[in-house]
N, C-alpha and C positions, 0 to 999 in steps of 0.2 A: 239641501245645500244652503248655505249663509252668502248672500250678495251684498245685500245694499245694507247701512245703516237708520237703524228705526228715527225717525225723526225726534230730536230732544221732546221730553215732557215734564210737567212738573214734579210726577210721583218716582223720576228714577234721575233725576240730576246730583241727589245728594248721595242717590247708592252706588252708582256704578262707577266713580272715583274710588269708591271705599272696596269693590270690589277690585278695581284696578289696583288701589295699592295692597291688596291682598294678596294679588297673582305677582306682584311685581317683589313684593317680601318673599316670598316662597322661592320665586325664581333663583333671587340673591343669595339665598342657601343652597340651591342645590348645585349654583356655579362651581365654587370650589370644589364639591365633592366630585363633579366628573374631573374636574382641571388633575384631581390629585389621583384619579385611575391612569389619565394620561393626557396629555394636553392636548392633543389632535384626538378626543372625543367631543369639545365644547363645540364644531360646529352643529352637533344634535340640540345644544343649550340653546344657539344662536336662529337655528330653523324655532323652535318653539317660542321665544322670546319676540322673534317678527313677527308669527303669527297670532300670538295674545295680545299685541299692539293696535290691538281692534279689534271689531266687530259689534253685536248687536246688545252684548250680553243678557240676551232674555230670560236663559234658564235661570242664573242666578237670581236676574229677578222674579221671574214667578215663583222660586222657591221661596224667597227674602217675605212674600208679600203673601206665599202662602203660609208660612206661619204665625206675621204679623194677623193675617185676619183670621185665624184661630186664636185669637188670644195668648199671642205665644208668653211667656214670661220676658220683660225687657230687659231683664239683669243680662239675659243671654244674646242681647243684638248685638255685639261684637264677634262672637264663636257662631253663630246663624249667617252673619253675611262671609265671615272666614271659608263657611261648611257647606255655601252656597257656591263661593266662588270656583271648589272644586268640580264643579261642571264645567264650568269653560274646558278644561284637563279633558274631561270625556269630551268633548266638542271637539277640540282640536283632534285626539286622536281619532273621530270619527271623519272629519275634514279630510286628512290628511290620508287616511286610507283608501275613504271614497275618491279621490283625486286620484290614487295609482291604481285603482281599478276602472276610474273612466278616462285614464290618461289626458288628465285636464291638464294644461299648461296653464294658466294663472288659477291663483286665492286670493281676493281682496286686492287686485292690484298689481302682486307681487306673484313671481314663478313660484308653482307649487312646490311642495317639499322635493319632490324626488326630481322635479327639473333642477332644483338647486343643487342637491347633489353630485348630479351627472354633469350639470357644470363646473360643479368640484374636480371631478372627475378627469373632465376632458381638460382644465385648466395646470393641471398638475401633471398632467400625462401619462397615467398611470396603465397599469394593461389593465386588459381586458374589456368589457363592451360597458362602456360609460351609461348606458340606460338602466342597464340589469342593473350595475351597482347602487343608480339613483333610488329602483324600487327598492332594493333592501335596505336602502339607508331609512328609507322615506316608511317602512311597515316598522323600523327599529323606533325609528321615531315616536311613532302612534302608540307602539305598545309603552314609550316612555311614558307620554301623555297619560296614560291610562294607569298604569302605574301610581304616577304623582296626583291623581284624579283622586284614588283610596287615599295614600298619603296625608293630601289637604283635609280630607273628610275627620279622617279618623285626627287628625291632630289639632283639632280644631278647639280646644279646650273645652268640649261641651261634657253634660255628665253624659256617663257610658250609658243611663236607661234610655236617653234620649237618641243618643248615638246607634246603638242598637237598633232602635226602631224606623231610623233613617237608613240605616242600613239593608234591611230586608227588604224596604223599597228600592233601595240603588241597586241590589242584585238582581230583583225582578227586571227593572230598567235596561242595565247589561244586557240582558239575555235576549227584550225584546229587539229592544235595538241588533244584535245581531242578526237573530231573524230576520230583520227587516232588510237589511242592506244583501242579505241572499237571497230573498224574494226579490230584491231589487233586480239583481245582477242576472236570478231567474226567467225575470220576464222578461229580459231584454237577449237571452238566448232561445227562450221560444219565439221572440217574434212580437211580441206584445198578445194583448187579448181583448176581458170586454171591462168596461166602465167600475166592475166589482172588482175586477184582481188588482186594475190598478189606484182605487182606494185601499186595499188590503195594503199595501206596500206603501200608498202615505199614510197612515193608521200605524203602522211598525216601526218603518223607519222613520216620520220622523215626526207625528201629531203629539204619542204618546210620551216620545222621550224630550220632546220640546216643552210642555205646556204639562200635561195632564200629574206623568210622573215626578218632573220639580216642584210642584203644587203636591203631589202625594212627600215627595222629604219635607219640604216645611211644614206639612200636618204634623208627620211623623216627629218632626223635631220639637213641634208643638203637644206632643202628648195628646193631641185631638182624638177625639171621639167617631165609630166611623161615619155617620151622617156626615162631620165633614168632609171626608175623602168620598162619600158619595156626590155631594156637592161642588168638589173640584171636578172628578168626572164629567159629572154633568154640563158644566160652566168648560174644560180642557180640552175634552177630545174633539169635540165638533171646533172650536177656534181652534184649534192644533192643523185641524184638517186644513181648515179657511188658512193657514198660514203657509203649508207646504201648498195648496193649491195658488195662491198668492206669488210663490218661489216659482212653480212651473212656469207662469205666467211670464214673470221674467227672466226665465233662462230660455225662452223665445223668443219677445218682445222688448226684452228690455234694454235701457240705454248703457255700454259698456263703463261709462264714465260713472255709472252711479252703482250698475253690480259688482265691476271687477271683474268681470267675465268675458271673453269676446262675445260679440253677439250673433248669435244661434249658436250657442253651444250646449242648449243640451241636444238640438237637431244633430249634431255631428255627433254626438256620442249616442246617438238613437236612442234617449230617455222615453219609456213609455208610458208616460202619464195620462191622467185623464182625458187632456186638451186632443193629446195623438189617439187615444181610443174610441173617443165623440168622431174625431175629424173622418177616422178611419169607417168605422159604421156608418156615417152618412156621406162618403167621398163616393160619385159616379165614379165608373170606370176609369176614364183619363184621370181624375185626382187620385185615385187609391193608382193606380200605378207610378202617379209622380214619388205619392209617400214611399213604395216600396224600392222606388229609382235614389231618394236624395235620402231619405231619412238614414242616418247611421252612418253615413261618408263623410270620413274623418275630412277629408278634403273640400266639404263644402263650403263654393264661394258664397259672395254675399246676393250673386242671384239667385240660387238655389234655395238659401235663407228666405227670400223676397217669395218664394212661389209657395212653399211652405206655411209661411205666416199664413198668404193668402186664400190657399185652402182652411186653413183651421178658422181663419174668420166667416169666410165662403160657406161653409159649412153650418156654421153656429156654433161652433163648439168654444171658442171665446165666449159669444155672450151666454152659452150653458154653464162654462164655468165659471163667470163672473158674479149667475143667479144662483149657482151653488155655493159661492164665498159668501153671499150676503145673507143667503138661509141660515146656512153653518154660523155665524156670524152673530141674527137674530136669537135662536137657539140657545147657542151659547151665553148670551146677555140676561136672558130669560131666565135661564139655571140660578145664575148669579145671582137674580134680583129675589128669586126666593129661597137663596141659601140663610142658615144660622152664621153668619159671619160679621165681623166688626165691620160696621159701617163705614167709616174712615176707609178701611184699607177696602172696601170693596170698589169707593171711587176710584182707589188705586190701581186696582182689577180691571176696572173696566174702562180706564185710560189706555192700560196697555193690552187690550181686547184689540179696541182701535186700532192703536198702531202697529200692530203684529201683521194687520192684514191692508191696511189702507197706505201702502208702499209707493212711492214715484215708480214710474218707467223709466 
């Protein structure tokens, strides 16, 4: 999930306008063409439109920066950051999905897609059960997203050998990211498990397709050689991990004002992450029955929240997984420092190593 905003840096102040008004051109085309199916389809335009009005834009940049430090060709950094910005597109439609399957009420601040719609819904008076229709607005959504996701890609001016080979990385991407989000949805219908399955499922859903595979398209779009996409690997997945463990962190702990989440919400939707699989293996008796009493109760107030935190700190499992962000972390910089890549932008890299994981509460 995407909360908080990565603190400004020097290596993405000039990109992430240029991505912004990438998303924000693309948008502006595709207005009229729903207007002209019918004009009461643009609030699907108007939900995607508030949602691209933010957030972290990381994929794009680790892509933008993994092809700069493959020596991409420069003629091409106009169609590269165009062809990056088509992640945000996959982003949202994975936001927006994941929202109607953990029945989140806010995104960044704002009611999720399908609470918007159900208050379309209910505002217009329409029959039938105002919720139902929110989900199906809010999955039509996502699938647009993802749609307009290929769209950006492929139209991005680049040559087709290059495009192609960014390509067969985006489809790998796709695939695992689905995986991931039904392991997700899997472990949280058995119950949770041990410290391995629920790294399996930040590894899927979200290390790889955050970090590892954006860094694989801007190879790919750089014509790179594979040493370097070994060396993204190497330098992606473990900071991939450090960033969704980073994410657990504050969908517990963190302060609403700065994720946009209320606070304990992944407790109430019983997300089983690492934090709850440490807390859970080492909770005595009375803590493992409080986990199995609060965890996952949509209704949980803010003391329940308070007993919760308290176990998972009581336990260690905060400061387990805070020593596993900084391993992941080390590791990752490591990689970095002895890849074949352009110096310059490795600074780049490992600016935004930092701030992917070194987040506010």
């Amino acid at each position: 999930m995407v909360r908080n905003e990565v603190k400004g840096d020097s290596v993405a102040t000039d990109i992430r306008p240029r991505i912004q008004a990438s998303l924000d051109q693309f948008l502006a085309e595709q207005q009229p063409i729903l207007e002209s199916i019918y004009e009461e389809t643009l609030p699907l335009w108007d939900s995607v439109a508030s949602l691209l009005n933010g957030g972290k834009r990381l994929r794009p940049l680790f892509c933008y920066w993994g092809w700069s430090a493959a020596f991409g060709d420069s003629q091409h950094r106009e169609g590269v950051i165009t062809a990056a910005s088509s992640l945000e597109f996959l982003q949202a439609c994975a936001l927006i999905h994941d929202d109607v399957m953990d029945g989140s009420d806010t995104r960044r601040g704002r009611p999720a897609a399908h609470r918007q719609f159900a208050s379309l819904h209910r505002a217009s008076q329409w029959q039938g059960n105002p919720d139902r229709f929110g989900e199906g607005a809010a999955i039509l959504v996502g699938d647009l997203c993802l749609s307009w996701a290929d769209q950006l890609l492929l139209t991005s001016g680049l040559p087709a050998q290059n495009l192609d080979a960014a390509k067969n990385v985006y489809n790998e991407m796709r695939t695992e990211l689905m995986a991931g989000q039904y392991l997700d949805l899997l472990e949280q219908a058995r119950g949770g498990g041990s410290v391995e399955r629920a790294l399996r499922v930040v590894r899927f859903k979200s290390a790889k397709y955050t970090i590892e595979r954006p860094l694989h398209i801007g190879a790919a779009l750089a014509l790179a050689p594979p040493e370097i996409f070994d060396a993204y690997s190497g330098y992606g997945l473990p900071l991939g991990e450090a960033f969704q463990l980073r994410d657990d962190i504050l969908g517990v702990f963190g302060d609403p004002e700065v994720t946009g989440k209320p606070a304990g919400d992944d407790l109430r939707e019983g997300k089983r992450t690492v934090l709850i699989a440490i807390a859970t293996e080492r909770a005595d008796p009375s803590q493992l029955r409080s986990i199995h009493e609060l965890l996952g109760d949509a209704h949980l107030n803010l003391n329940g929240v308070d007993t919760l935190r308290a176990i998972i700190r009581d336990t260690g499992s905060l400061d387990f997984t805070e020593n596993l962000i900084a391993d992941l972390l080390e590791q990752s910089l490591a990689a970095l420092a002895n890849a074949p890549l352009d110096p310059a932008a490795v600074i780049s890299l490992t600016q935004l190593a930092h701030n992917a994981v070194q987040r506010n509460l």
